[in-house]
matplotlib code that plots the C-alpha trace (Angstrom):
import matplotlib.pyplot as plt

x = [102.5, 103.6, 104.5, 101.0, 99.5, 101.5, 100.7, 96.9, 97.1, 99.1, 96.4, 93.7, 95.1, 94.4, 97.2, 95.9, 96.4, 99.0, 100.8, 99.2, 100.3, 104.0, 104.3, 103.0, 105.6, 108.7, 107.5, 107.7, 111.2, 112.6, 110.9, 108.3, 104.6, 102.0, 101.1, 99.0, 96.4, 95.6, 92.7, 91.9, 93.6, 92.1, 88.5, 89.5, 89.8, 86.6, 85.4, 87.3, 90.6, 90.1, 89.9, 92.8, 95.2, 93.4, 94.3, 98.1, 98.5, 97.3, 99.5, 102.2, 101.5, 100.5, 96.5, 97.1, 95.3, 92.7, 88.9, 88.0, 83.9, 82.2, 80.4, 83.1, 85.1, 82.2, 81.5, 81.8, 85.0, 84.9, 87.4, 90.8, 90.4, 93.3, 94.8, 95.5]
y = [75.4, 77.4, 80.1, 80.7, 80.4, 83.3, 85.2, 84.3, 85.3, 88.9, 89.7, 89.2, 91.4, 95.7, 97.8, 98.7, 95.0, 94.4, 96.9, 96.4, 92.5, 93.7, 96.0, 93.1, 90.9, 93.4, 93.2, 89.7, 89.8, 92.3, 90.9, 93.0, 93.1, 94.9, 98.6, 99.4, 100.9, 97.5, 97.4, 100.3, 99.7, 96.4, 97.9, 100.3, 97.4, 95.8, 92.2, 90.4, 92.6, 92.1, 88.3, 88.0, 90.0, 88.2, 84.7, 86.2, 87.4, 84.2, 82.0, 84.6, 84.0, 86.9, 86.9, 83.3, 84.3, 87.0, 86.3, 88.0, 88.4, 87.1, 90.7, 92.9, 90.8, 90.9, 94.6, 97.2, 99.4, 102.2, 104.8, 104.8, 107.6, 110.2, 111.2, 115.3]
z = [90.9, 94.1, 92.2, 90.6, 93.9, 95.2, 92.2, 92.6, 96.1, 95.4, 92.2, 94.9, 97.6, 97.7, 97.4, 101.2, 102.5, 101.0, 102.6, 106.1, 105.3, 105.0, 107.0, 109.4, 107.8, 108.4, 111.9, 112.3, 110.9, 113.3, 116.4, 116.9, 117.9, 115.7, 115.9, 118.7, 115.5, 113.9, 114.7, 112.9, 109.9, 109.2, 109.9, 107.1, 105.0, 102.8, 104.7, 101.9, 102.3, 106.4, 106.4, 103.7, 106.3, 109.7, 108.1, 107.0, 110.7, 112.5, 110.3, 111.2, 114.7, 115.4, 116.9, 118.0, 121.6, 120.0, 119.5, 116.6, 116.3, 113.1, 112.9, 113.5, 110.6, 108.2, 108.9, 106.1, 105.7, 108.1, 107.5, 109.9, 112.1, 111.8, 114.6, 115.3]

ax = plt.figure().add_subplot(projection="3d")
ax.plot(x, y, z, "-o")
ax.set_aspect("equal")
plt.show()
């Protein structure tokens, strides 16, 4: 049963959140905070794709003292800037 929720939950997830959501992961593991660019790359993600990786990151523990406004979450996909 666990198993086919995973798989539910990996079918639903872009190839863009799901890496965001491990990269996120492997810095967990090693002790790490997030990138300072989070931000960014979760606005670059679709509302669905942003809440997805916002409720990975708070059950991480990561975001557990950050106020996240309804409007920003719900706003469309802007593209990450790129940095020259």
């Amino acid at each position: 049963m666990l198993q086919a929720l995973v798989l539910a939950v990996a079918q639903a997830l872009s190839p863009a959140t799901a890496d965001f959501i491990e990269d996120a992961t492997a810095r967990l593991l090693a002790g790490e905070e997030l990138a300072a660019d989070f931000p960014v790359r979760l606005q670059a993600l679709p509302p669905d794709q942003r809440l997805l990786a916002i409720v990975h990151l708070r059950r991480a523990g990561y975001l557990s003292d950050v106020v996240m406004p309804l409007d920003w979450i719900l706003s469309p996909a802007s593209p990450a800037e790129v940095a020259e």
